[in-house]
Steps between C-alpha positions, in 0.01 A plus 500: 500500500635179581363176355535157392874447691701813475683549799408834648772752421633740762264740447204288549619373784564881663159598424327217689780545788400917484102413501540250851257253353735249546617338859829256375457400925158365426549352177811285668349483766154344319725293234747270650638359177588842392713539843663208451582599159671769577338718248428853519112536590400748302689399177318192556205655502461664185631219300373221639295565803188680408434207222525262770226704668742578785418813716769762495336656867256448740291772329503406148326194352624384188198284386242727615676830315512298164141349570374875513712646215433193211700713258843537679415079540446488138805667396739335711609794715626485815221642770727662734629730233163557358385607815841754547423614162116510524347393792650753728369813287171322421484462869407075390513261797728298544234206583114471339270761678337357750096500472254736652392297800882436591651879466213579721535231772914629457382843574268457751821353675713805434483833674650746264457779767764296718724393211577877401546609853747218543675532222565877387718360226205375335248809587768740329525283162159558500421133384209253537526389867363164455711416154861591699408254754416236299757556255786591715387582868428182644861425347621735663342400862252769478141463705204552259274575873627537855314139569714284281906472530627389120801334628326310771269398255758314298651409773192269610427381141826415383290354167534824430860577465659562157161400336447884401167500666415826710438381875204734446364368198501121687334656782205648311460179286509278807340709725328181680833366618703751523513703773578871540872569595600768702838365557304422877327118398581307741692734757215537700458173546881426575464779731264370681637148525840667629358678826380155622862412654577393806344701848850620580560669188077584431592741866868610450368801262220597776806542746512852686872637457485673807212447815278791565521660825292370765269675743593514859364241690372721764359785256332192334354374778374881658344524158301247526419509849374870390223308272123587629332172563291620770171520292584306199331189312774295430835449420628351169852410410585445127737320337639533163788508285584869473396835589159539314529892549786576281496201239249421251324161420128342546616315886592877553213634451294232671744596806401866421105403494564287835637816639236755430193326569644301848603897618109613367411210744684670810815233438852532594657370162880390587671358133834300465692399295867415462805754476664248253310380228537193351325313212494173792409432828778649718786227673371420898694815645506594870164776598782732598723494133162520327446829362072623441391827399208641673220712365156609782206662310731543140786677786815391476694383821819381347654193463558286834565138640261275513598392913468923542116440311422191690560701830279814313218228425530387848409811671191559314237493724104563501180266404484533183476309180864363349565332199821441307466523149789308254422685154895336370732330632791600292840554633339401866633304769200282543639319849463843642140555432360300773770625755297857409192309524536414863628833598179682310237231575297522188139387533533410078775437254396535165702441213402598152577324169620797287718233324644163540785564714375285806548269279786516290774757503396521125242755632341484091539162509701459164712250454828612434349853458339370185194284506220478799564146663161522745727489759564069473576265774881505630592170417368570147727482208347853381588623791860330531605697159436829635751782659236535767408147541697223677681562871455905433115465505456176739702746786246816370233276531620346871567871626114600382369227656645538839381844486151406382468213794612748746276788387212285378354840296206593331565501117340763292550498127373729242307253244365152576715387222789591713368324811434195302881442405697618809206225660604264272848514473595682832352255755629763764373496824220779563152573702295610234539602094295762364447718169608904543477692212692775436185688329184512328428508126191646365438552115275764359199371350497732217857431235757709436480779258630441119834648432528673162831376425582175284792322671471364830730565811621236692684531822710333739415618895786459718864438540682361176573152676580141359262335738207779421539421128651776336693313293173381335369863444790637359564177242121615439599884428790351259272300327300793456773774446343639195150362522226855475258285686670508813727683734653418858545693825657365783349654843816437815724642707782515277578468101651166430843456361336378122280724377414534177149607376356520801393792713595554841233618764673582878263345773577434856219365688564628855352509836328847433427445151323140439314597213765648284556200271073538425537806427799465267332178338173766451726808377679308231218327353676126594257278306661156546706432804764214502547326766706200412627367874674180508480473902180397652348862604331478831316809469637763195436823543599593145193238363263689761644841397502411107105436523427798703688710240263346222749271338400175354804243672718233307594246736717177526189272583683352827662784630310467864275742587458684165297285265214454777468894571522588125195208366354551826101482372477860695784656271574300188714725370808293425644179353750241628729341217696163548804595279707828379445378146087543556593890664687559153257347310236664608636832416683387158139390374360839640291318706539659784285789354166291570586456876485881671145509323369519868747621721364709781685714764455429874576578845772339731468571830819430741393296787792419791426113528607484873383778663137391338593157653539628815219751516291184422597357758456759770179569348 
């Protein structure tokens, strides 16, 4: 075996080429002078290399394989072939063994269930999961867990490159600052930043190919002459941004609520809301190019004009209560409001503050679809450096408050949190602000029943959106991908496009099923709910339905409405965190354990804000 200076005969040198312990593209690549030379890597190697401490891959560390064998060091021998002769069969590592604390924080990283699945190579050698990857997988760009990408990893700690270390093996050791890497850090946030473009190309994707046929003008107009006012109440017309009967969302089902008590009142309930939809206020077009589709007690009347609707609204006749009701303005004409207005004759407008749409087209009011600005003055700087902000939102803003000067309505918003900043930052003409809620919470007075199980479940209620925080809760689940003391469900409509250990739950919260997401919260046993909004949440259903379910609530502390409902002294079943790093703390430590000590299960009871308003009134 070579020593001293032999140079490596032929044979030598075929063995270490046959055993692929050696990478001559490394070496050159790691050892400039030896480029330059000219000299055949792996010749240099074995006579001079390996005595100069040199590395002959990214896998095999000189130093540390003659640190842990002191008798090849002793007698001279060259490691590399040691190890071909010996380590190999004696199965000895090529670096120290790490110690007990750090194979386990390693492991806890690596999902050998996932690696064998992944890789049938490896399940049908029938070797140690965990030793291929860190002796050859990650090399090889193979994923120890679905939650962290190998090659991205390097790829964002370029440190790391030709150093031999396993991405993995950094991860676990710097677990504080690293961060878990799905080969999606970051994207969510660039994706986010790129939809806040320009208006023009924000609508261009909303664009209808072709127009839907339009009702006849004169079957429109017998339909709705064919409407029984003779003994009715009142008369409300909605507005909102589509057709709450066939899509899903919370304004929807607000809509839906509006609907079903106003008709248990004796009500006529007429609902618009554009043909086109657009993420924007629609361009000042002409009432008879303007295109609304028309729903009467949930019935749908088809799309029409709004000059053919004005002439409808015109020939409704009786003494009865009217109202118009502006749920969202989305993809409206709002010049053609009060041109229905004066055809209708409303005794009330009222407007409700779902979101912040009035006033900014950035209805979540994040800047640059990123970061809640609190809606800032127009001349502002923060407002200046935003897609939303500068001439787009100073017209928005002019075109609201036209339509709010003309109308002069009665603002109803679900939390006084809400009122307080559309007040604030709105300054819209109105007659009168008040609070609406959307329900009622009441918690049980006795707590929820201990679950037998160890690990706790947390869940995310709702859609998997960027502005709901779901990027938080699934960094959280990756964080967590092998962690026994917890596992994640998400509770939504549809199963996101990056899943990984989390469970998916199908809930649609309709019209005739409120309580479904309860129920679902309840069936699974959700015992922490996150609910990590970055907009400022006028109301949240999800918060209200979370508590009602039993579920203790993790909040961003000034996410709107959600902090005040969940420490409210009546339900105190929640906690509102400044930072993401406190959220992950809190469940690295374990933490999180002490807080669903006292969680209780309650009742939320649905109440339709302005049909309650308006039943006050005639009361």
């Amino acid at each position: 075996m070579l020593g001293t200076f032999e140079l490596p005969s032929s044979e030598w040198r075929d063995r270490v080429r046959a055993a692929a312990v050696f990478d001559p593209e490394f070496y050159l690549r790691s050892y400039a002078d030896v480029a330059r030379a000219g000299e055949d890597p792996l010749v240099h190697y074995l006579t001079f290399g390996w005595r100069e401490e040199r590395n002959p891959s990214a896998t095999f560390n000189t130093r540390d394989y003659l640190d842990a064998n002191q008798a090849v060091k002793a007698a001279d021998i060259c490691p590399l072939l040691h190890y071909i002769d010996n380590g190999i069969l004696q199965d000895k590592p090529l670096q120290p063994p790490p110690s007990e604390k750090f194979a386990k924080e390693v492991a806890a990283a690596f999902s050998e269930v996932y690696y064998l699945k992944e890789n049938p190579d490896v399940a049908e050698a029938r070797v140690d999961a965990l030793c291929h990857y860190l002796g050859h997988g990650w090399l090889e760009g193979r994923n120890p867990n679905p939650t962290f990408n190998t090659r991205k990893y390097l790829e964002e700690h370029p440190y790391l490159v030709g150093s031999g270390v396993c991405p993995l093996i950094d991860f676990a050791l710097h677990r504080e600052r690293a961060q878990p890497c799905s080969g999606n850090s970051g994207r969510v946030l660039r994706d986010a930043i790129n939809t806040a473009c320009p208006v023009v190309e924000r609508s261009w994707p909303w664009l209808h190919r072709e127009p839907p046929p339009v009702v006849d003008e004169d079957s429109f107009l017998l339909a709705m002459r064919a409407i029984d006012t003779s003994i009715i109440p009142g008369f409300a017309v909605s507005f909102s941004h589509d057709d709450y009967v066939t899509n899903a969302g919370g304004v929807e089902n607000v809509v839906s609520d509006d609907e079903n008590a106003f008709r248990a009142l004796g009500w006529v309930y007429l609902h618009l809301c554009p043909v086109q939809a657009l993420p924007v206020l629609a361009d000042e077009t002409p009432a008879r190019d303007f295109l609304i589709s028309v729903r009467v007690n949930g019935d749908l009347l088809g799309p029409i004009d709004i000059k053919t609707l004005i002439k409808a609204l015109g020939d409704v006749h009786g003494s009865f209560r009217r109202v118009f009701i502006l749920h969202h303005l989305l993809g409206f004409v709002p010049e053609l409001i009060p041109e229905m207005a004066e055809a209708f004759h409303p005794d009330e407008v009222i407007s409700w503050v779902h979101d912040f749409f009035t006033l900014c087209s950035s209805y979540t009011l994040l800047r640059n679809n990123v970061t809640y600005c609190g809606a800032p003055d127009l001349d502002s700087g923060a407002c200046g450096i935003c897609a939303y902000g500068g001439s787009e939102r100073r017209r928005h803003t002019e075109r609201m408050h036209a339509l709010f000067e003309r109308l002069q309505p009665t603002v109803l918003a679900p939390s006084a949190v809400a009122l307080q900043l559309w007040l604030t930052r709105g300054r819209l003409p109105h007659s009168k602000a008040i609070v609406a809620p959307h329900g009622t919470l009441v918690m049980d007075q006795s707590l929820r029943s201990t679950r037998r199980r160890q690990s706790l479940r947390i869940g995310f209620a709702g859609g998997a959106n960027f502005h709901k925080g779901w990027h938080v809760f699934r960094d959280l689940a990756d964080r967590h991908y092998s962690d026994p003391r917890y596992s994640f469900v998400h509770l939504g409509t549809r199963r996101s496009e990056f899943y990984n250990n989390v469970m998916f739950v199908e809930i649609s919260v309709n019209r005739d099923q409120r309580a479904l997401m309860i129920d679902a919260l309840r069936e699974h046993e959700i015992d922490i709910v996150i609910n990590w909004s970055l907009c400022f949440e006028t109301f949240s259903f999800t918060t209200y339905e979370a508590l009602a379910g039993g579920a203790f609530v993790i909040a961003r502390k000034l996410a709107g409405n959600i902090t005040p409902v969940i420490t409210d002294k009546d339900v105190r079943q929640g906690i509102g965190l400044d930072t993401e790093d406190e959220l992950f703390d809190l469940f690295a430590t374990g933490q999180v354990m002490n807080l669903i000590q006292n969680a209780r299960f309650g009742t939320f009871e649905i109440q339709a804000g302005t049909a309650k308003y308006i039943s006050g009134l005639q009361s």
